[in-house]
C-alpha positions as CSV (number, residue, x, y, z in Angstrom):
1,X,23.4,16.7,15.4
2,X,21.3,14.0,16.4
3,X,18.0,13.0,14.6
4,X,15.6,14.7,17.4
5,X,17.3,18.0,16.7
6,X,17.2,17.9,13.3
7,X,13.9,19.6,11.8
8,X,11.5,17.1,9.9
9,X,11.4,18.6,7.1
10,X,13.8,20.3,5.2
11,X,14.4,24.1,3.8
12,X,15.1,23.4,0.2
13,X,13.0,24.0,-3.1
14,X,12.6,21.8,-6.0
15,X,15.7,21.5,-7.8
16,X,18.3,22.5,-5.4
17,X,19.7,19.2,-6.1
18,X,21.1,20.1,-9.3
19,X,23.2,23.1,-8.3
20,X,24.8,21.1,-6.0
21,X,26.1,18.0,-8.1
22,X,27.8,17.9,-11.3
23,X,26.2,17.2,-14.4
24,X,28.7,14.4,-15.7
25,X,30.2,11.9,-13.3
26,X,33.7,12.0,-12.1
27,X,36.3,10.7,-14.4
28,X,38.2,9.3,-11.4
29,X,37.6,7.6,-8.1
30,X,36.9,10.3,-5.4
31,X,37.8,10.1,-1.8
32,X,35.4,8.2,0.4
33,X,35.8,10.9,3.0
34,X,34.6,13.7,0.8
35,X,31.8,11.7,-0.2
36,X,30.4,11.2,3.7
37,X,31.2,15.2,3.7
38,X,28.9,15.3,1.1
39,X,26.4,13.3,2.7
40,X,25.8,16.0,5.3
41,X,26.6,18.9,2.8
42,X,24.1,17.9,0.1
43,X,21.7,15.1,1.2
44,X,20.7,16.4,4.8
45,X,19.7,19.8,3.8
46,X,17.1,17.9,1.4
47,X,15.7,14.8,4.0
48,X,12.3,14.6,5.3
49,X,12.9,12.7,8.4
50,X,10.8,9.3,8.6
51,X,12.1,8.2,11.4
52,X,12.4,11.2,13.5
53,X,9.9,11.0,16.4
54,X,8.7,14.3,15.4
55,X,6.8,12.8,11.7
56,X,3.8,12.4,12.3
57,X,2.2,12.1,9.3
58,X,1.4,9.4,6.4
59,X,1.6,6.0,8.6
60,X,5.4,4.6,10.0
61,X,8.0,3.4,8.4
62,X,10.1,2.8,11.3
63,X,13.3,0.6,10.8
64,X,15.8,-1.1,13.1
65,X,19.2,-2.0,13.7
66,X,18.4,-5.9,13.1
67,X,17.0,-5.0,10.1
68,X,19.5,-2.9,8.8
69,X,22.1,-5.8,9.6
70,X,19.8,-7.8,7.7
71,X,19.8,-5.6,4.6
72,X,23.5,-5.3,4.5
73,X,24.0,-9.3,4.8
74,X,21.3,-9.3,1.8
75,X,22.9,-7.1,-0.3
76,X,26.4,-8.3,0.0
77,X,25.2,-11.9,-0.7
78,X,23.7,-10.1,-3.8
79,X,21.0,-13.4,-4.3
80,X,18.7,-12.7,-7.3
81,X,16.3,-15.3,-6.2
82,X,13.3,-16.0,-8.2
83,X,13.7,-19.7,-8.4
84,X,14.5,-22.3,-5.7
85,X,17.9,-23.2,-7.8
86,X,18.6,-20.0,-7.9
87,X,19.6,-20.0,-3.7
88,X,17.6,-22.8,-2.1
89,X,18.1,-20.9,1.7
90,X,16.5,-17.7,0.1
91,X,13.1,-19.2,-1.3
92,X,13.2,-21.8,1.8
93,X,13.4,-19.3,4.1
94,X,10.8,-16.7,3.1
95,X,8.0,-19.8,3.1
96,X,8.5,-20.4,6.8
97,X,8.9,-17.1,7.6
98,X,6.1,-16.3,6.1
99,X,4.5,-19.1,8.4
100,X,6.1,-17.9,11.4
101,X,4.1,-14.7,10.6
102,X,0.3,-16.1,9.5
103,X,0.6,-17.7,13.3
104,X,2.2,-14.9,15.0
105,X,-1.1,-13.0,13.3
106,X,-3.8,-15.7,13.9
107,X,-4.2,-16.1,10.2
108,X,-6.9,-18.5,9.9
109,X,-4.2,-22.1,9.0
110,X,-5.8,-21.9,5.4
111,X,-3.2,-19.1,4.9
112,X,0.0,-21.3,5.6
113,X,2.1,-23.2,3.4
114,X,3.0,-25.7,6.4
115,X,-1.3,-26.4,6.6
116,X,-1.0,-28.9,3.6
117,X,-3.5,-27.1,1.7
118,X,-2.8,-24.8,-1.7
119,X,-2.0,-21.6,0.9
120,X,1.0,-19.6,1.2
121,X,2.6,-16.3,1.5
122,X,5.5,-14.6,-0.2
123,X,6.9,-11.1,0.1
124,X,6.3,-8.1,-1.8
125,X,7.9,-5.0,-2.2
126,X,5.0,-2.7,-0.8
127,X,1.0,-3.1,-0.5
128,X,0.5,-1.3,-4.2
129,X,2.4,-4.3,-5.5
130,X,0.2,-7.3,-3.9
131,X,-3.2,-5.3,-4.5
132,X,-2.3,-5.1,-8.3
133,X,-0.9,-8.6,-7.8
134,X,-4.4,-9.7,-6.5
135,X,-6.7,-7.8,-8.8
136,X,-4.5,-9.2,-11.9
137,X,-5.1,-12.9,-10.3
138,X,-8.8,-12.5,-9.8
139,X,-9.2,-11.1,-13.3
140,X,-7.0,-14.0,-15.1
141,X,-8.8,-16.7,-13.3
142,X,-12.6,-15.0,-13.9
143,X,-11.8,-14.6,-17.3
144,X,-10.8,-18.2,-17.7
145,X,-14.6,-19.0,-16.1
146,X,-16.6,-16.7,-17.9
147,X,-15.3,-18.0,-21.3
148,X,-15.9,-21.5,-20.9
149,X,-19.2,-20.5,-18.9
150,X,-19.9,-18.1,-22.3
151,X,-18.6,-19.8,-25.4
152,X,-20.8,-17.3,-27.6
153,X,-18.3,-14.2,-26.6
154,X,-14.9,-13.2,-27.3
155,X,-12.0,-12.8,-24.3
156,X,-12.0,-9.4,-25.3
157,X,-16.2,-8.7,-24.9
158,X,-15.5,-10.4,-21.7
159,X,-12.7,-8.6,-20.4
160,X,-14.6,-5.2,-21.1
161,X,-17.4,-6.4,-19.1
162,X,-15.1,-6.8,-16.4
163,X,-15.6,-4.3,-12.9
164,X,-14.1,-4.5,-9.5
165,X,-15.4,-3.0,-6.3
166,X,-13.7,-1.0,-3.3
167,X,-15.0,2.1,-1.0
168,X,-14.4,5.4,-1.5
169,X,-12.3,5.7,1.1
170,X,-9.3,3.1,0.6
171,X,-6.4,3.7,-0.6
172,X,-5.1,5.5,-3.8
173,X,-3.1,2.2,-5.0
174,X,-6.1,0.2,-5.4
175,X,-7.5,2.7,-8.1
176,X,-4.2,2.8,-9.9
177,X,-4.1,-1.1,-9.7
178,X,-7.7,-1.1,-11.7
179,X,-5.9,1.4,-14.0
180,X,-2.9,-0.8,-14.6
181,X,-5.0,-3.8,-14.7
182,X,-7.4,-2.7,-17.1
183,X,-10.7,-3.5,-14.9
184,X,-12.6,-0.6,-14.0
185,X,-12.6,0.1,-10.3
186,X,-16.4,1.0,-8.7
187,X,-15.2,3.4,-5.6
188,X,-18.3,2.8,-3.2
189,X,-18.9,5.3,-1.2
190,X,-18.6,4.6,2.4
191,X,-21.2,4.8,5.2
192,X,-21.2,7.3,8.3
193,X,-18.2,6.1,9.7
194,X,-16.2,5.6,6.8
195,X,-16.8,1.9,6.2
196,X,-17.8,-0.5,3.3
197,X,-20.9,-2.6,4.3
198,X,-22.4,-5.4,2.8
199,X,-25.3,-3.5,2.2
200,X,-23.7,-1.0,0.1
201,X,-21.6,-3.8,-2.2
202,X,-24.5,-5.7,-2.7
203,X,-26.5,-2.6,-4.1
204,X,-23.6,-2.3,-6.3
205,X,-23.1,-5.6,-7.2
206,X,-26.7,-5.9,-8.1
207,X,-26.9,-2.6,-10.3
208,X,-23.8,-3.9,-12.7
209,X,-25.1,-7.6,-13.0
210,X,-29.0,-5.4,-14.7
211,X,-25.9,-3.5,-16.9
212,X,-24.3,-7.2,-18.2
213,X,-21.5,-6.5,-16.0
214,X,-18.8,-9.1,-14.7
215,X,-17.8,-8.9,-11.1
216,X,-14.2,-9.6,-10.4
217,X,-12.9,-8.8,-7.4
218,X,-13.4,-6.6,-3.9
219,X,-10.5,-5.3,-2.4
220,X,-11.5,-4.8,1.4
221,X,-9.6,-2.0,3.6
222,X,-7.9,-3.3,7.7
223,X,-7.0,0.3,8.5
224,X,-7.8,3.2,5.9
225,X,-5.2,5.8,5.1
226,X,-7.8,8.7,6.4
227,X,-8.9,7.4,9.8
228,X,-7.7,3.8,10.3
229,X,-11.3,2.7,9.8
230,X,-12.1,-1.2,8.5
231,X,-14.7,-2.1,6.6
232,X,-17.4,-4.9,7.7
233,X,-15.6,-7.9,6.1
234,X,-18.1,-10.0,7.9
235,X,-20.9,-9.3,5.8
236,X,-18.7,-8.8,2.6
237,X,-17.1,-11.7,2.9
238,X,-20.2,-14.1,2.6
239,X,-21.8,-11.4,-0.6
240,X,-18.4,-12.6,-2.1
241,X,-18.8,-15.8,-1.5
242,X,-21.9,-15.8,-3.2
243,X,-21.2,-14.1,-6.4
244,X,-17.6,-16.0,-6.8
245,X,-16.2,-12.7,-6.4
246,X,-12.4,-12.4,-5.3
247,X,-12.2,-10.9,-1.8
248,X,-8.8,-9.4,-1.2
249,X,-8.1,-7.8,2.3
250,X,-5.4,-4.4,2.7
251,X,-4.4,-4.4,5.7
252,X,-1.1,-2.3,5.2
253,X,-1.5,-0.6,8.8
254,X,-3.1,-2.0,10.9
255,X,-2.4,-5.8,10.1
256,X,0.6,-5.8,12.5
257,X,-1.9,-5.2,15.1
258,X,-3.6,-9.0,14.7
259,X,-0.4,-9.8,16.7
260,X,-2.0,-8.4,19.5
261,X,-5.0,-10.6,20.6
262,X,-6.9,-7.8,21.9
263,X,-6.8,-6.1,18.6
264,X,-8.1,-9.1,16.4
265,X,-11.7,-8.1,17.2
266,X,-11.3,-5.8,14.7
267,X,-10.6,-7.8,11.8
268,X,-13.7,-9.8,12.2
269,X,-14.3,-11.6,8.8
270,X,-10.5,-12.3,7.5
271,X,-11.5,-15.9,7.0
272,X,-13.8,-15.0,4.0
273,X,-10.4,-13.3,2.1
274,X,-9.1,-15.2,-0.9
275,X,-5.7,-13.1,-0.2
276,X,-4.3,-10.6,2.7
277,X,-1.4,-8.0,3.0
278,X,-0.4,-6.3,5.1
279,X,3.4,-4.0,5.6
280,X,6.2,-5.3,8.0
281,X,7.8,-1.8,6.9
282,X,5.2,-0.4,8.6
283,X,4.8,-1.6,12.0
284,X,7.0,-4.2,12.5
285,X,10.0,-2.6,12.7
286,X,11.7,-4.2,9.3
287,X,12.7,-1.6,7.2
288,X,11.1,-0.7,3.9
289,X,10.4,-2.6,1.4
290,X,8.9,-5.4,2.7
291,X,5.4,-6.4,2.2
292,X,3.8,-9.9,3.5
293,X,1.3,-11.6,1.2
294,X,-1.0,-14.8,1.6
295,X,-3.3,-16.6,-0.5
296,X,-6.0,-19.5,0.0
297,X,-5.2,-20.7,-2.9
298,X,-1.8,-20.0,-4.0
299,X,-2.2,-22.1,-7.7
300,X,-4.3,-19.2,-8.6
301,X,-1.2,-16.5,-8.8
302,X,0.6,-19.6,-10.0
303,X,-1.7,-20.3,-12.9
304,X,-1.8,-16.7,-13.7
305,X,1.6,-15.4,-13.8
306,X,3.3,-18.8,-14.9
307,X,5.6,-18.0,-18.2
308,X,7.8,-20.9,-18.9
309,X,11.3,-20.4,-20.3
310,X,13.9,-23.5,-20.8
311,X,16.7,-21.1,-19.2
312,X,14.2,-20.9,-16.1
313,X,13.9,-24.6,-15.5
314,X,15.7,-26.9,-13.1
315,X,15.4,-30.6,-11.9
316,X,13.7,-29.4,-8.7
317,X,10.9,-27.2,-10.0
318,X,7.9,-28.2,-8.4
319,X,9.3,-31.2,-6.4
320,X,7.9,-29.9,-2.9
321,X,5.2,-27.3,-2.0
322,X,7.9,-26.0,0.5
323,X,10.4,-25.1,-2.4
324,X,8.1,-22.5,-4.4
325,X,9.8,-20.8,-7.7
326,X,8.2,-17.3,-6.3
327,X,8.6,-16.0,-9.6
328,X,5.4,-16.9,-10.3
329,X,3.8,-15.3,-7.5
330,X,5.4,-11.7,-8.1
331,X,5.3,-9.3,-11.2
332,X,9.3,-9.4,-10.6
333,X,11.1,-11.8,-12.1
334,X,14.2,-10.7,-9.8
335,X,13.8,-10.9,-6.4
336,X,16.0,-10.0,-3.1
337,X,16.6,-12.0,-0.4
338,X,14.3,-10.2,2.0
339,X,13.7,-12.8,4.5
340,X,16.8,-12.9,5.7
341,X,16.4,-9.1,7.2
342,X,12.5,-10.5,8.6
343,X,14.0,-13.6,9.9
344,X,17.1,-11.4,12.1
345,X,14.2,-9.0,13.4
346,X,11.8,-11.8,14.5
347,X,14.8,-13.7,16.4
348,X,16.1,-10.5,17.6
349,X,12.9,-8.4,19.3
350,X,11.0,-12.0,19.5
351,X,7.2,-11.9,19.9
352,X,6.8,-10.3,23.3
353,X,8.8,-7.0,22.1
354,X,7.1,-6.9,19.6
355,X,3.4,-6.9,20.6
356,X,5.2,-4.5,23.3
357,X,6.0,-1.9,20.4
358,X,2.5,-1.9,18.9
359,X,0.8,-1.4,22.5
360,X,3.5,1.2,23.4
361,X,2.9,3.1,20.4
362,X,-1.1,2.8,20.3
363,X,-0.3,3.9,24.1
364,X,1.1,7.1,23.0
365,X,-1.6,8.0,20.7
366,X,-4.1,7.8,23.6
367,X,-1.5,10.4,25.4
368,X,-2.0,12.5,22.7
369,X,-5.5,11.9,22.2
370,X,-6.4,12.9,25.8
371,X,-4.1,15.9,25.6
372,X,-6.0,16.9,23.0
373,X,-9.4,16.3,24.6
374,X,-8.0,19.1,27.3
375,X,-8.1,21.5,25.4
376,X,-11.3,23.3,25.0
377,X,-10.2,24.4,21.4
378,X,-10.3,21.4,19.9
379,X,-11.9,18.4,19.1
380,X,-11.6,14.8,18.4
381,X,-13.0,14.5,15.1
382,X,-13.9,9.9,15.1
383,X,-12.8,7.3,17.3
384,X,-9.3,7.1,17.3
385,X,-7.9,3.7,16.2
386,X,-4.4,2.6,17.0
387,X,-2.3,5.0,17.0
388,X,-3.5,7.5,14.6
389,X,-5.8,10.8,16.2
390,X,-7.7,12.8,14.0
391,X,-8.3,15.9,15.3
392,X,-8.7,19.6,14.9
393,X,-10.4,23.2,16.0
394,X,-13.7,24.0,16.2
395,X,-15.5,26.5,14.3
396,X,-14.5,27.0,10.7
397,X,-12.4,24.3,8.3
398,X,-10.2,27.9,7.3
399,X,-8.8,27.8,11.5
400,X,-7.3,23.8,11.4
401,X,-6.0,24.8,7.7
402,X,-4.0,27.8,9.0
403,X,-3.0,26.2,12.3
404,X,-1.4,23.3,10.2
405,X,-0.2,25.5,7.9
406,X,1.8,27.6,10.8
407,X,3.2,24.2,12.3
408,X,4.2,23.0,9.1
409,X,5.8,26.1,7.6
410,X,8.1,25.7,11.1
411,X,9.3,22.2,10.0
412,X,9.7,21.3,13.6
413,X,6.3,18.7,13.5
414,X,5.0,17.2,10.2
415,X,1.3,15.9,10.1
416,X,-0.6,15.9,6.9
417,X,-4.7,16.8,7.0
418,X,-7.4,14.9,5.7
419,X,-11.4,15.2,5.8
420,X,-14.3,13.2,7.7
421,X,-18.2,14.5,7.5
422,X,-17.2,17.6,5.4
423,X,-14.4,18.5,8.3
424,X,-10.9,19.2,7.2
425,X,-9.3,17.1,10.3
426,X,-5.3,17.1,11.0
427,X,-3.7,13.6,11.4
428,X,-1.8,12.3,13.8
429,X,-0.1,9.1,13.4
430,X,2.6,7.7,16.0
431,X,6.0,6.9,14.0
432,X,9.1,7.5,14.1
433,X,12.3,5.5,15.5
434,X,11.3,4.5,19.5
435,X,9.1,7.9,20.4
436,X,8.2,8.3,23.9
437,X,6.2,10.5,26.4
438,X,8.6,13.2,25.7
439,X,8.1,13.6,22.0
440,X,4.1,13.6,22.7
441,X,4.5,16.0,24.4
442,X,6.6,18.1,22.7
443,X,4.3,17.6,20.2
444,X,0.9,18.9,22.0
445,X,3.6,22.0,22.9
446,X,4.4,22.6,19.0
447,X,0.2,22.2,18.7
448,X,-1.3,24.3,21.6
449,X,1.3,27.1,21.3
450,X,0.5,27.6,17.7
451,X,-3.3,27.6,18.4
452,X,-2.5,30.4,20.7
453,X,-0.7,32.3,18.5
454,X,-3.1,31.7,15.9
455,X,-6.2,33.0,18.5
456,X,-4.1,35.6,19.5
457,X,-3.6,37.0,15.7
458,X,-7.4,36.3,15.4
459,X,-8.4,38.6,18.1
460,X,-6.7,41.2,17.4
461,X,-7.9,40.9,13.9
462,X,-11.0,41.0,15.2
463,X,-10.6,44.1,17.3
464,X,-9.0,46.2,14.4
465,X,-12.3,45.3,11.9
466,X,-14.5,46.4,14.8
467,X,-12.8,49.2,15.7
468,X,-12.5,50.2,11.5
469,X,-16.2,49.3,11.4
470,X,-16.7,52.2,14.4
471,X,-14.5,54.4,12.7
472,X,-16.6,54.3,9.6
473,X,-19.7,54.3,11.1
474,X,-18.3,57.0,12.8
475,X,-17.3,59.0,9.7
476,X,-21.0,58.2,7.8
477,X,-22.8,60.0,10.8
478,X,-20.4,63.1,10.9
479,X,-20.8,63.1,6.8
480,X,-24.8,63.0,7.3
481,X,-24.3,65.7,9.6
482,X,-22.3,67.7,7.3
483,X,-24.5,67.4,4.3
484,X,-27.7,68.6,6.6
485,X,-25.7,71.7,7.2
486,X,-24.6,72.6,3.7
487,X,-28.5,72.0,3.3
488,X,-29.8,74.5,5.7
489,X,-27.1,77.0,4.3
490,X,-28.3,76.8,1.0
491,X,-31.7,77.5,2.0
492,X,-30.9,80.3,4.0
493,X,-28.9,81.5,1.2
494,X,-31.6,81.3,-0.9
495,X,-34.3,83.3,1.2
496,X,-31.5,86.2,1.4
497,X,-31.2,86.3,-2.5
């Protein structure tokens, strides 16, 4: 059965797992045949499908075959590559790809390793990672500051003093890195159109300096997880500037998209950034985990995260800005050799395919998008950006609830809902492994024929309350009616007594 006919999600319940492996392992080698039976006996039955054309939901993950190549020629190398010694072609490699990627994104050149500057990227293992990365970079090196700036207090007065700033609307991952960073993270809440302005940071910023607070560090959002919108980096950037506050851009999504030139309007501002991710698992068709991260100033991450080791050292540490030890740019000390899987998908697809990918795909979402827009039913609920729609019925939030309650109970579509102005919205992201025109419009099908069902069980729900409120309406009258009879009986009862 191929992947398109599979459903997207699957029809188990938590823990059906267990009854169907062993508690102990086997005490001898079993057949590699029976385990690939296995495979579609026990695993299947329990996969959500990411890269079915049919999942919708969350943002892509999409993979590829030259990047699935490129994981297997990784793994069977086995590098462990947190030093240049430890495989010269593994750290060598990542620093130019990571240059091949700041250009094929317009990163301003302060970004790249190959600028002569202190720039420089390295890869991650997901966005969580290099947000946490850069909150615990921006709090090392303001704590360094404020100490010798305030001899008079202790590291530790200082470090509770400490806040960082996002909106309310980014994503979950920069809270939990203020929680596993220790530095309280201010969630500003965003404006109409789910944004972060200057405006509202600078009202923040200004209400914890009165409270003998110590600003640290803004984490900015390219692309939020609820509807793709970007915050004004323009007029945070320069507030940053201002208060030596790190400004740290997520650009998980929609950063892939700065390889399209008509797209880098939106991103207005990246200049200001002292550091920028965004996912190649996402978008750029390298499968997960793969993360890209740059910094201005890459001794800061150095400085912060250097712990020195003699078994760590070799003759070449530090002999040439294009030999890095990334272990001191990663919370890892063990790395894998993940370049080698970016570098086969970059000379593989090549630039042109793909800026074609993201176009097709933001293509499709305007497909959608318009399909949508057909139907009186519904409406668009903001701009759509990319390829994500947000979307849903009119009327009452209790209709778009049910109706994605009915499509998802069928497992044949998976979107996931979110809310915008008090409106629970459904969201509809394009991902999958190559979806077309087809699978949009199968889709809109799975949508518009549950909406009708849906109106269809309302109506007649409808009818059968009106019809019960008749019937009882019905009954009070003939009751009145009765009683007024039993009435004038009694009386003339009583005038014959």
């Amino acid at each position: 059965m191929t992947l398109v006919h599979r459903p997207v999600l699957p029809s188990v319940s938590p823990g059906y797992l267990h009854k169907l492996i062993p508690e102990e392992l086997p005490e001898k080698a079993e057949d590699w045949k029976c385990i690939m039976k296995d495979i579609e006996r026990v695993i299947m039955p329990g996969m959500t499908h990411w890269q079915s054309p049919n999942f919708h939901a969350f943002y892509p993950a999409p993979t590829s075959y030259p990047s699935i190549i490129g994981e297997m020629i990784s793994a069977a190398f086995g590098t462990v590559g947190f030093s240049w010694i430890c495989s010269p072609a593994c750290t060598e490699l990542e620093v130019i790809m990571m240059d091949w990627l700041g250009r094929f994104l317009g990163l301003p050149e302060t970004f790249l390793r190959s600028s002569g500057g202190t720039g420089g990227g390295v890869i991650q293992g997901a966005a969580s990672e290099a947000i946490l990365i850069a909150v615990l970079t921006a709090r090392e090196q303001k704590v360094q500051k404020l100490m010798r700036k305030y001899p008079e207090l202790t590291e530790s007065e200082i470090r509770g003093k400490l806040v960082a700033y996002s909106s309310d609307q980014s994503n979950s991952a920069i809270e939990k890195a203020g929680i596993l960073a220790a530095v309280p993270m201010r969630l500003i809440p965003a404006d109409k159109d789910n944004q972060l302005t200057g405006q509202l940071l600078q009202s923040a910023i200004d209400e914890d300096l009165l409270n003998g607070k110590f600003p640290v560090i803004c984490i900015a959002t390219f692309g939020t997880t609820g509807t793709c919108s970007f915050d004004k980096v323009h007029e945070i950037g320069p507030i940053c500037n201002e208060n030596d506050i790190w400004l740290h851009i997520d650009a998980a999504y929609a950063g892939a998209a700065l390889c399209c030139p008509e797209y880098r309007p939106l991103m207005t501002g990246i200049e200001w950034a002292n550091s920028f991710n965004f996912n190649l698992h996402k978008w750029m068709m390298v499968n997960f985990d793969c993360c890209a991260m740059w910094f201005k100033n890459s001794h800061a991450v150095i400085d912060a995260f250097t712990v020195n080791r003699i078994y760590l050292d070799h003759k070449h540490q530090g002999a040439s800005d294009r030999a890095p030890d990334y272990r001191h740019w990663t919370i890892n000390l063990g790395r894998r050799f993940r370049s080698i899987k970016v570098w086969i998908v970059l000379r593989t697809l090549g630039a042109e395919k793909l800026r074609a990918h993201i176009r097709g795909q933001t293509g499709l979402a305007e497909m959608f998008e318009n399909m949508v827009r057909s139907d009186e039913r519904f409406e668009i609920v903001c701009k759509r950006t990319l390829g994500l729609v947000c979307f849903r019925l009119k009327g009452e939030c209790s209709l778009t609830k049910t109706l994605l309650d009915q499509i998802t109970a069928r497992k044949q579509l998976f979107m996931i809902h979110a809310t915008f102005d008090d409106k629970l919205m459904i969201r509809f992201v394009i991902c999958g492994h190559n979806p077309n025109e087809k699978d949009m419009l199968f889709a809109w099908n799975e949508v518009k024929t549950q909406a009708d069902i849906l109106f269809s069980v309302k109506e007649v729900t409808e009818n059968l309350n009106n019809k019960c409120a008749i019937s009882t309406q019905d009954f009070v009258d003939k009751q009145r009616q009765f009683s007024s009879c039993v009435g004038d009986i009694q009386q003339k009862l009583e005038k014959v007594k």
